[in-house]
C-alpha positions in Angstrom: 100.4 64.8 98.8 99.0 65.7 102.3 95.6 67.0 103.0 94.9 69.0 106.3 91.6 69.1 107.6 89.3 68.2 110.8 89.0 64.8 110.3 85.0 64.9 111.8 84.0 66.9 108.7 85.1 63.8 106.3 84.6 60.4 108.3 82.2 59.7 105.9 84.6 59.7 102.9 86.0 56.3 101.6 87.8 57.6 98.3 89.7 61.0 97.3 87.6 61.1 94.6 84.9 61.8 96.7 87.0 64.6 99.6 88.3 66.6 95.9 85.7 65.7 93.4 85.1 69.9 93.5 88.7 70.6 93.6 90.9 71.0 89.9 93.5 68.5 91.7 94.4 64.8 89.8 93.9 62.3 91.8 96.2 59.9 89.3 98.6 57.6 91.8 97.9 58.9 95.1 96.1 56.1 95.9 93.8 55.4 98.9 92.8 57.9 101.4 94.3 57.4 105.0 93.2 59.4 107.6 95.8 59.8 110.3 96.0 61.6 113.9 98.2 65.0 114.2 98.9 66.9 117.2 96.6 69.9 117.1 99.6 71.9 119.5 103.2 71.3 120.0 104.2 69.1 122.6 105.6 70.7 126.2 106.8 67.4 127.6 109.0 64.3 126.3 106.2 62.2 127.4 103.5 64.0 125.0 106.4 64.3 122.1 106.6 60.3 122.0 102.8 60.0 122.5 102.7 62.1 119.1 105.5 61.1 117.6 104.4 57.4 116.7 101.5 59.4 114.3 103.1 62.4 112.8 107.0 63.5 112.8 107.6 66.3 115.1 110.5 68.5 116.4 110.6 68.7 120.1 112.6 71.1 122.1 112.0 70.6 125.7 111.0 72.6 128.9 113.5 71.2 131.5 111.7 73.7 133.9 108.4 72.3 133.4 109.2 68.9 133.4 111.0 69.0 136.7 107.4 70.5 138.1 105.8 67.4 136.7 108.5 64.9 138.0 108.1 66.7 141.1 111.8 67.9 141.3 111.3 71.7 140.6 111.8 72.4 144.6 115.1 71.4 146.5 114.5 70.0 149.8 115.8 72.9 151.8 113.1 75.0 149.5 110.6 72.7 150.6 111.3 73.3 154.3 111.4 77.2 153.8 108.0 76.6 151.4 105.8 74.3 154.7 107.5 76.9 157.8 105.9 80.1 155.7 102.6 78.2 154.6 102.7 77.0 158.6 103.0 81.0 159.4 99.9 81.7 157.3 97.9 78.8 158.9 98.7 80.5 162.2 97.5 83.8 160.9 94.4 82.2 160.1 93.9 80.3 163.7 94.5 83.8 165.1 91.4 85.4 162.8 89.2 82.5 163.9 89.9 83.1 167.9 89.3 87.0 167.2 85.8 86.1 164.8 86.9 86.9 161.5 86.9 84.4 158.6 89.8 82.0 158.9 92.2 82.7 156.2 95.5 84.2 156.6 98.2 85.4 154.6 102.1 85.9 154.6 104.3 87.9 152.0 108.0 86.8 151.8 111.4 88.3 150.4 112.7 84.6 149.0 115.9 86.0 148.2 116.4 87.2 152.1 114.0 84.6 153.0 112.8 87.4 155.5 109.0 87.6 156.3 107.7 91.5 154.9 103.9 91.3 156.2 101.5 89.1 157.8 98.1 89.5 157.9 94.9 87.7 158.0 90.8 88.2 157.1 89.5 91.7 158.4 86.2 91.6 156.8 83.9 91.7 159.1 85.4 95.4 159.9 85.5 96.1 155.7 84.5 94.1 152.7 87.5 94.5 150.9 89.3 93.5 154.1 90.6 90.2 152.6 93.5 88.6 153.9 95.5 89.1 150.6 94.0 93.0 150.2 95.3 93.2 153.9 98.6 91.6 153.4 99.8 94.3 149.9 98.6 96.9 151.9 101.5 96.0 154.6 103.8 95.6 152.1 102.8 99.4 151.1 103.5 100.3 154.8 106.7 98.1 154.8 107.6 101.0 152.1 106.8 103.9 153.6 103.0 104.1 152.2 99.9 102.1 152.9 96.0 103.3 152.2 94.4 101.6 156.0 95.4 102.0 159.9 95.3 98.6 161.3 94.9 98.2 164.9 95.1 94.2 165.3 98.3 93.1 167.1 98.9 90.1 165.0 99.2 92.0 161.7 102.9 92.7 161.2 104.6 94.4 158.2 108.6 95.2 158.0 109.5 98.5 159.1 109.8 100.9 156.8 112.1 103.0 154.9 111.9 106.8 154.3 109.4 107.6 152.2 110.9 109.3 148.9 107.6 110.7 147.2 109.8 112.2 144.2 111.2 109.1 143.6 109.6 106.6 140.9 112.2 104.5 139.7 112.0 101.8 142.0 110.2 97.9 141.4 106.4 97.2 141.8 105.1 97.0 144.8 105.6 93.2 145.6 107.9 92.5 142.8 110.1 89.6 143.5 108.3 88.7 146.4 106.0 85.6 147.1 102.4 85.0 148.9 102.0 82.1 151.2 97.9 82.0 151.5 95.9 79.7 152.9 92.8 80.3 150.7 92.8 79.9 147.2 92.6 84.1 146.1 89.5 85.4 145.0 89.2 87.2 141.5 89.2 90.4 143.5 92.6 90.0 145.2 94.1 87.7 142.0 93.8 90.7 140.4 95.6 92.8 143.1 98.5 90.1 143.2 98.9 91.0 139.4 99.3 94.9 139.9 101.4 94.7 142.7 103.5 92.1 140.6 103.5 89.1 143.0 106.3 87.0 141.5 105.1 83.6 143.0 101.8 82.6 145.1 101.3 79.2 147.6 98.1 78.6 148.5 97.0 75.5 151.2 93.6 74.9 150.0 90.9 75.4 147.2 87.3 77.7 147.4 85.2 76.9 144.8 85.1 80.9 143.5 89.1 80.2 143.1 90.9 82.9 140.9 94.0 80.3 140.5 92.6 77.4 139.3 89.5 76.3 140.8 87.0 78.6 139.1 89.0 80.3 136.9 93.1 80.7 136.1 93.6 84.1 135.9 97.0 84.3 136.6 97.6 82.3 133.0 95.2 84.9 130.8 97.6 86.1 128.2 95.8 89.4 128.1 97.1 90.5 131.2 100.8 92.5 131.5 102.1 90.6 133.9 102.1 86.6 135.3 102.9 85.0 138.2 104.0 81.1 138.9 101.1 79.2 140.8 101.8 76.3 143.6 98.8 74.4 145.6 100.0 72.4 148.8 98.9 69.4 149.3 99.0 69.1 153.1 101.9 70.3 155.1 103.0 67.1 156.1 104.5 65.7 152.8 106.4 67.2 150.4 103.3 67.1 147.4 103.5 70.5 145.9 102.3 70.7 143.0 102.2 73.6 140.1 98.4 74.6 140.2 
C-alpha cells in the first residue's frame, strides 16, 4: 500500500497506527512506516530523471531541444557568428543614442530566415516616453510594411523599405512574426508586452536592468496566460560564445 501526502504534515509519526488511526484501513502486515522522497514534477532533463529515479520509479521522455540549451549545443557556430554581428549592430545603435543624448540602449529586428536586417533603432525618450528602443524598433517594422504610427527624423534609424500598402488585405502574419530582436537592454514590461502582440518569435538581449520583463524582475514571456511565447537568450559578453537560454 502507498500513502501520498506532504511529508512535513507527518514527520512526527513513528507508526501507521498513528498516520490512519481515524481511517477504516487495517493496518495487518504492512509493516513499518517509511517515508520516502518523490518528485513533486516530472523531470525535463536526463540529469534530474536519474537524480529522481534512485527514490521513486519514473518514465522519462526527454527534451533533446532543451538539453542541447543546457549543454550549450543548441546554436551552430555559424549561428553564433550571425547571433554576436546583430547583437554588435544593436550595441552600435546604442553608442549612437549616447553621442546624440538619449539613453544608451539600442535595438535591431532581423528576418533569420533571410538573415536580412528589417529595422534598427535606438532610445528616443527624451523626445517621448514611450519612445523606447524596442517601441521604436516595431514601429519600423510597421513602416517596413507599409504602416507605422510615428515620423522619425533621426538618421541612424533605418527600417526595410516597404511594400505597397494593401489596407483590404488581412490575411497576412503578425506584425514581427518569425522575426527576432537583438536588444541591448533587458525589455521592460511595457515593450515585453509589445514583443508579445507583434509576435516576436525570438529576443537576444546583451545585458540585465533590474525592472527586467525577461527574467530579471519578472518572466513574462513564460506566463502561460498569455496567447503567444517567445524563446528568450541573454549574452554573456560578445567575445565568447556563452549564450545562454534566459
Amino acid at each position: 500500500m502507498i500513502l501520498l501526502c506532504p511529508v512535513q504534515d507527518h514527520t512526527h509519526l513513528a507508526t501507521l497506527d498513528e498516520l490512519l488511526a481515524d481511517k477504516p484501513i487495517s493496518r495487518s502486515g504492512l509493516g513499518a512506516l517509511e517515508i520516502v522522497q518523490v518528485a513533486s514534477v516530472e523531470p525535463k532533463t536526463r540529469k534530474q530523471f536519474k537524480e529522481c529515479n534512485v527514490h521513486w520509479p519514473l518514465s522519462f521522455h526527454e527534451d533533446k531541444r532543451l538539453e542541447r540549451i543546457l549543454n550549450r549545443d543548441f546554436f551552430s557556430q555559424d549561428e553564433i557568428l550571425k547571433i554576436e554581428n546583430h547583437a554588435k549592430k544593436a550595441l552600435e545603435a546604442a553608442m549612437a543614442a549616447k553621442d546624440k543624448g538619449e539613453e544608451p540602449v539600442g535595438a535591431v529586428i532581423v528576418d533569420p530566415l533571410a538573415d536580412e536586417v528589417v529595422a534598427v533603432s535606438h532610445s528616443l525618450c527624451s523626445r517621448h516616453p514611450l519612445h523606447h528602443a524596442v517601441m521604436v524598433a516595431i514601429d519600423l517594422v510597421g513602416k517596413s510594411q507599409g504602416g507605422g504610427t510615428y515620423s522619425y527624423k533621426d538618421s541612424y534609424l533605418y527600417s526595410r523599405s516597404a511594400p505597397p500598402l494593401k489596407r483590404d488585405d488581412k490575411s497576412g502574419p503578425y506584425l514581427c512574426t518569425g522575426y527576432d530582436l537583438y536588444v541591448t537592454r533587458e525589455p521592460c514590461v511595457m515593450c515585453a508586452m509589445a514583443l508579445v502582440h507583434s509576435r516576436m518569435n525570438r529576443v537576444f538581449y546583451v545585458s540585465r536592468q533590474c525592472n527586467g520583463a525577461l527574467g530579471s524582475r519578472y518572466k513574462l514571456h513564460v506566463n502561460k496566460g498569455l496567447n503567444h511565447h517567445y524563446e528568450v537568450f541573454r549574452i554573456k559578453g560578445l567575445a565568447d560564445d556563452s549564450i545562454r537560454k534566459s
